[in-house]
ChimeraX commands (.cxc) that place a marker at each C-alpha (Angstrom):
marker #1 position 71.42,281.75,21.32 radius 0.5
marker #1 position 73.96,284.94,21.37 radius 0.5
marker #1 position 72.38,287.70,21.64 radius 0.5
marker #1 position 73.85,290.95,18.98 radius 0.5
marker #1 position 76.00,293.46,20.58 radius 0.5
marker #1 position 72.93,295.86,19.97 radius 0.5
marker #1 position 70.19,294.03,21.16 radius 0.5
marker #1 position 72.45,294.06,24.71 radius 0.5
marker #1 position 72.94,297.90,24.60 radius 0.5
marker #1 position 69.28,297.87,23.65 radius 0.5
marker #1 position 67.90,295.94,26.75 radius 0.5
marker #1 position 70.72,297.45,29.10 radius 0.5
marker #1 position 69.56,301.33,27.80 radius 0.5
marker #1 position 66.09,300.27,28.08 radius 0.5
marker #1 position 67.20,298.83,31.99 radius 0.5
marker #1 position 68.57,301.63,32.72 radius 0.5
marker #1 position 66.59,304.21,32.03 radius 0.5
marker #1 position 63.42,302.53,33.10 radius 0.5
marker #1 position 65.58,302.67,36.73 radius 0.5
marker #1 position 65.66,306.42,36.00 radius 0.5
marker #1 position 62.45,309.29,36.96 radius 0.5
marker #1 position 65.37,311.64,35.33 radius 0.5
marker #1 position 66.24,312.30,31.72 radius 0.5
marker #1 position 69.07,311.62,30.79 radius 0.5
marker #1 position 71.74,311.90,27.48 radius 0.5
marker #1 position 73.44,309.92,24.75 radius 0.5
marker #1 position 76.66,311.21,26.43 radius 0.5
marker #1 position 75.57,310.36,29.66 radius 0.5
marker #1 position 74.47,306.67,28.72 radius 0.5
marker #1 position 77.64,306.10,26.65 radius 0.5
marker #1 position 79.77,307.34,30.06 radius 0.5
marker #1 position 77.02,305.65,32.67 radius 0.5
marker #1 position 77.16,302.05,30.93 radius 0.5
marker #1 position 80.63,301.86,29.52 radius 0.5
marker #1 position 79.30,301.85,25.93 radius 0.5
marker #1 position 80.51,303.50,22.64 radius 0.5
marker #1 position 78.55,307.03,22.13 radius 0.5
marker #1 position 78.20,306.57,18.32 radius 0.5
marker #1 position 76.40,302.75,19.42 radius 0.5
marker #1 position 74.25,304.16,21.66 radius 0.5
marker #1 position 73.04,306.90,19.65 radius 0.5
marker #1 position 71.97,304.28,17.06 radius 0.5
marker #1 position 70.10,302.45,19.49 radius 0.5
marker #1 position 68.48,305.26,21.45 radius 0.5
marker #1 position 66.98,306.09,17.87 radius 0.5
marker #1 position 65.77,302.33,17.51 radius 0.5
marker #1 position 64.21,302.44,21.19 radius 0.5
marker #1 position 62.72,305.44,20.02 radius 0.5
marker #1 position 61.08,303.90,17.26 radius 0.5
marker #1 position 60.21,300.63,19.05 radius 0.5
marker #1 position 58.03,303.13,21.64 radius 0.5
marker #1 position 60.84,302.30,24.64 radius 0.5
marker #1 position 62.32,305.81,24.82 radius 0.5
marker #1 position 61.23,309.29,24.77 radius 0.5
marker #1 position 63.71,311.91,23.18 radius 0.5
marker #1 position 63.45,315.45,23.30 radius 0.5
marker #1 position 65.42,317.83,21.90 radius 0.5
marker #1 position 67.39,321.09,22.56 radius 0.5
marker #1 position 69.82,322.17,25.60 radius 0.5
marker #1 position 67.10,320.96,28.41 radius 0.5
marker #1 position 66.17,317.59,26.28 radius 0.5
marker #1 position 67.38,314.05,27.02 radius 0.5
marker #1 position 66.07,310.33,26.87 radius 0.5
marker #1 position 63.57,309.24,28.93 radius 0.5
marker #1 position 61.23,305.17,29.32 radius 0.5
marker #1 position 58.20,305.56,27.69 radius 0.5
marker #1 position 55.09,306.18,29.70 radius 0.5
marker #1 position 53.87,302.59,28.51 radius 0.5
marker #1 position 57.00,301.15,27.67 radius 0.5
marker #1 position 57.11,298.85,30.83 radius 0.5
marker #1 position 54.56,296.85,29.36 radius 0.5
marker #1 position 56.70,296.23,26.16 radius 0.5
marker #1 position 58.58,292.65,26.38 radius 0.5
marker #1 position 62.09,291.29,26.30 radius 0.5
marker #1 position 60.83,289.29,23.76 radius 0.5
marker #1 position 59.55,292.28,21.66 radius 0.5
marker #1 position 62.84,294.13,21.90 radius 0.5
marker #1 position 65.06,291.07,21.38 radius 0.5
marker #1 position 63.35,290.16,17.59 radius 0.5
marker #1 position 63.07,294.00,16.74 radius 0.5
marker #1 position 67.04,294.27,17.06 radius 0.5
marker #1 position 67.79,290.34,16.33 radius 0.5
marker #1 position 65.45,290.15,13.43 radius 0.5
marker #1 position 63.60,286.89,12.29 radius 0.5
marker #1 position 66.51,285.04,11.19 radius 0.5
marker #1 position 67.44,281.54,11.97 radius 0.5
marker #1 position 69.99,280.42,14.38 radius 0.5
marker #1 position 72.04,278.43,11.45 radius 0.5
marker #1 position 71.64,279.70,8.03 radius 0.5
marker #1 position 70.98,275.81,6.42 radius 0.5
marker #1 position 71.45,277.45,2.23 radius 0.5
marker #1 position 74.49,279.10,2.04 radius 0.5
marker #1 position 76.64,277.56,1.64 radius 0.5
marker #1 position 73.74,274.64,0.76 radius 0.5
marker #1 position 74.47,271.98,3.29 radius 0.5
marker #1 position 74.35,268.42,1.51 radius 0.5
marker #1 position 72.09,267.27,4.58 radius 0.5
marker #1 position 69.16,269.62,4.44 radius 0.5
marker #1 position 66.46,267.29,3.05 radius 0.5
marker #1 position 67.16,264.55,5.81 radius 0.5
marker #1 position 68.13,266.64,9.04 radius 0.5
marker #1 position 66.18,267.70,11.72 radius 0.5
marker #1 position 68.97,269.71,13.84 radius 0.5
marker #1 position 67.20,272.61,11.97 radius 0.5
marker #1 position 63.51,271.80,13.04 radius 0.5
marker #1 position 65.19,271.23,16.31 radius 0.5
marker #1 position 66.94,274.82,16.36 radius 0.5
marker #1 position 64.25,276.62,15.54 radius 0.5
marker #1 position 61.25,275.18,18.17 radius 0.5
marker #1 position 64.66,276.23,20.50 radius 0.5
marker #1 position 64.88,279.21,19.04 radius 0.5
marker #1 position 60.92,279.55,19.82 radius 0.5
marker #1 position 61.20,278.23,23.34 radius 0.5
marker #1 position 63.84,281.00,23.96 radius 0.5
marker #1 position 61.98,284.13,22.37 radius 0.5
marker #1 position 58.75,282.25,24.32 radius 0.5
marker #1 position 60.51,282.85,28.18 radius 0.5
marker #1 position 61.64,286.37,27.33 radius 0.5
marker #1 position 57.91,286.91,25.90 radius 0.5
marker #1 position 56.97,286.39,29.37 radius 0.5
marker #1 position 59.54,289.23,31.00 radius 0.5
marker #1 position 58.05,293.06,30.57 radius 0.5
marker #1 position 60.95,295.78,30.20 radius 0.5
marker #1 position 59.19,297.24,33.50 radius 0.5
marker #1 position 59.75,293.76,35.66 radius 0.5
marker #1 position 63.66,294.24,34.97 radius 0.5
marker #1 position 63.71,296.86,37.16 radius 0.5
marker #1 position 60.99,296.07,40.19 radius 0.5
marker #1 position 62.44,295.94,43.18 radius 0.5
marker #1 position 66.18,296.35,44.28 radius 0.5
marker #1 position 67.31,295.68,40.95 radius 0.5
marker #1 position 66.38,299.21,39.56 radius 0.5
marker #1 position 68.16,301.13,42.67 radius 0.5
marker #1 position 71.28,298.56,41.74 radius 0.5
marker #1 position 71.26,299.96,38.02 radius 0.5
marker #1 position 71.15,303.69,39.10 radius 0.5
marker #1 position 74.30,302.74,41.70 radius 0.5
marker #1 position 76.29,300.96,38.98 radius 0.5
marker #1 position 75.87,303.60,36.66 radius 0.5
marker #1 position 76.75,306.43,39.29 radius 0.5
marker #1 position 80.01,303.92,40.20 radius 0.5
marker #1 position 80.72,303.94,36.26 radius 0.5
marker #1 position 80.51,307.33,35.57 radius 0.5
marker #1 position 82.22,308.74,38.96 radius 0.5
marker #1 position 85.53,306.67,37.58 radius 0.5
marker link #1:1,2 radius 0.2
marker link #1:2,3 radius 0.2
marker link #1:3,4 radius 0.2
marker link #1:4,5 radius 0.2
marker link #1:5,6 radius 0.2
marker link #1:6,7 radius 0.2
marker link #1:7,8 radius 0.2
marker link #1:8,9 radius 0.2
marker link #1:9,10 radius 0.2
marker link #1:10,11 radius 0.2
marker link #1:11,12 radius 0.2
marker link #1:12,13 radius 0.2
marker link #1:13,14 radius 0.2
marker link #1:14,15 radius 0.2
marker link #1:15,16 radius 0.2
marker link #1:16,17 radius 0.2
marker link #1:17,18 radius 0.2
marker link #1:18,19 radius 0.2
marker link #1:19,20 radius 0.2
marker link #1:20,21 radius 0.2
marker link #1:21,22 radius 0.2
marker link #1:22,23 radius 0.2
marker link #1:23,24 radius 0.2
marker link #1:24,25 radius 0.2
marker link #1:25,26 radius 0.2
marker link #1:26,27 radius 0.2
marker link #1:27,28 radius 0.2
marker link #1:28,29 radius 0.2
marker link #1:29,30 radius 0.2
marker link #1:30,31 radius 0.2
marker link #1:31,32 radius 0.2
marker link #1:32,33 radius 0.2
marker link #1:33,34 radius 0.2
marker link #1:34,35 radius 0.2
marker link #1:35,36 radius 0.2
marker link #1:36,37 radius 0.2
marker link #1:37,38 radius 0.2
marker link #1:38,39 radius 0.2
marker link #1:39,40 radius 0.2
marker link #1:40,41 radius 0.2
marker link #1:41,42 radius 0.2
marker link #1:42,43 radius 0.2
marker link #1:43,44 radius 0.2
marker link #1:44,45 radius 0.2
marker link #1:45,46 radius 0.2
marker link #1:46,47 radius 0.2
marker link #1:47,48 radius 0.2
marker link #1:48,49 radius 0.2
marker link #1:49,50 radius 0.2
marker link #1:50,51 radius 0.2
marker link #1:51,52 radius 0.2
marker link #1:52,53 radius 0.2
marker link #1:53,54 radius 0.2
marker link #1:54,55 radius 0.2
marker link #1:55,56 radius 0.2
marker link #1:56,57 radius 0.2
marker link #1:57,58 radius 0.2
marker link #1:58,59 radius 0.2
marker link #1:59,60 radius 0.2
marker link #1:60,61 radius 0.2
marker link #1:61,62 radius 0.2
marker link #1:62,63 radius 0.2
marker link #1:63,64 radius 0.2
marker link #1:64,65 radius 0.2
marker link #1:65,66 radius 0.2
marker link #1:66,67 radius 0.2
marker link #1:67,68 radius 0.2
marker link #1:68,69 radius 0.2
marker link #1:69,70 radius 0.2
marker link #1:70,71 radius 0.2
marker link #1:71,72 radius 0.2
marker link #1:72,73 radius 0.2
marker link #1:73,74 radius 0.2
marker link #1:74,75 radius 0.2
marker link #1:75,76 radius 0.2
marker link #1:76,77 radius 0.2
marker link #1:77,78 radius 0.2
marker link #1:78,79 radius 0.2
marker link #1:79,80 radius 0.2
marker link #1:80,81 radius 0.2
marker link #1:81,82 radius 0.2
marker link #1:82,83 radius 0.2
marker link #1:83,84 radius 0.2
marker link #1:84,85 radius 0.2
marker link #1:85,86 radius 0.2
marker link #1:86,87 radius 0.2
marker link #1:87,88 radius 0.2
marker link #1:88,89 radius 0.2
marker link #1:89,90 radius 0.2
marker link #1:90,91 radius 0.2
marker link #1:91,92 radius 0.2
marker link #1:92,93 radius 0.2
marker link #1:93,94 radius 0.2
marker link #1:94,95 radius 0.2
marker link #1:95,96 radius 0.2
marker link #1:96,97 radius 0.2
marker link #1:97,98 radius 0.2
marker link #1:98,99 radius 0.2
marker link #1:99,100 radius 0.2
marker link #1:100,101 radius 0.2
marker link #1:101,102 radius 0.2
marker link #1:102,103 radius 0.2
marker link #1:103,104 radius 0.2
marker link #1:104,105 radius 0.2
marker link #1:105,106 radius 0.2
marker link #1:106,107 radius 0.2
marker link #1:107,108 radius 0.2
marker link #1:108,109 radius 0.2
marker link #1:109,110 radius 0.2
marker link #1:110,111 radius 0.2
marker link #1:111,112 radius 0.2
marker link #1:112,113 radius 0.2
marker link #1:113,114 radius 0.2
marker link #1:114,115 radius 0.2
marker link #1:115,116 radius 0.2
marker link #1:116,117 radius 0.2
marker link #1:117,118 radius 0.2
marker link #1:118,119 radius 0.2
marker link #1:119,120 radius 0.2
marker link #1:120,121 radius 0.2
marker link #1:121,122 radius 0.2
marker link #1:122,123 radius 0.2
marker link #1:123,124 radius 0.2
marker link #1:124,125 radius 0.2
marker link #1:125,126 radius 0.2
marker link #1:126,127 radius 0.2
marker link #1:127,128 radius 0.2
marker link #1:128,129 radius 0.2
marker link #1:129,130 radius 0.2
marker link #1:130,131 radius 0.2
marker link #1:131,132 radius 0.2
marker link #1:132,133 radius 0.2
marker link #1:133,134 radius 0.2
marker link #1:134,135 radius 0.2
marker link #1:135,136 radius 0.2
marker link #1:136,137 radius 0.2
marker link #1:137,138 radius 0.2
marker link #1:138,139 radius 0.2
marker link #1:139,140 radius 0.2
marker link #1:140,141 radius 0.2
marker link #1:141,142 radius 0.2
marker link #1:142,143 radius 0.2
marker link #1:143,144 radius 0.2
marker link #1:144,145 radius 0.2
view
């Protein structure tokens, strides 16, 4: 399964600022992770909603993780920006081999075996560990160039 341009800026905002004990901005994301501003304003707002980010406005506001957000899944944030569709759309055009074909059955329990692993990843385990430091370096190297 490919994974939307979004839902990657989601869970790489979401990585990054997790990393982060600082605020931070749009601008500064956009410039940090080599992303599109207008993109990432989009999905700051859709973080926002999901209960990943904080954002607080005026000159001293920025983005922030959530207090609880580290307990929020991959899975959660991957179906809240992917949606519930299927991985082949089976109607349209109607395929002549939809009443005798099990490729779809057999997409979908992978499709459920896929959302089921990153079900088992929280936002906050992304960043235990070395990894977090790396994301705070990478951005620093991104944004110094």
């Amino acid at each position: 399964m490919k994974l939307n341009r979004s839902t990657d800026m989601a869970l790489r905002i979401a990585m990054f600022t997790a990393a982060s004990e600082a605020r931070t901005t749009v601008d500064e994301l956009a410039t940090q992770l080599s992303l599109p501003r207008s993109h990432v304003a989009k999905v700051v707002q859709r973080l926002q909603r999901l209960g990943v980010l904080v954002t607080i406005r005026g000159r001293s506001g920025g983005v922030a993780f959530a207090e609880h957000a580290g307990e929020l899944t991959v899975g959660q944030v991957v179906r809240a920006f992917e949606g519930y569709d299927e991985v082949v759309s089976c109607e349209q055009p109607a395929c002549p081999l939809l009443g005798g074909c099990r490729l779809r059955g057999e997409l979908r329990r992978a499709q459920a075996a896929f959302l089921a692993v990153l079900d088992d990843v929280r936002l906050g385990d992304l960043v235990d560990g070395p990894s977090g430091r790396l994301l705070l370096t990478l951005g620093a190297t991104a944004a110094g160039t």
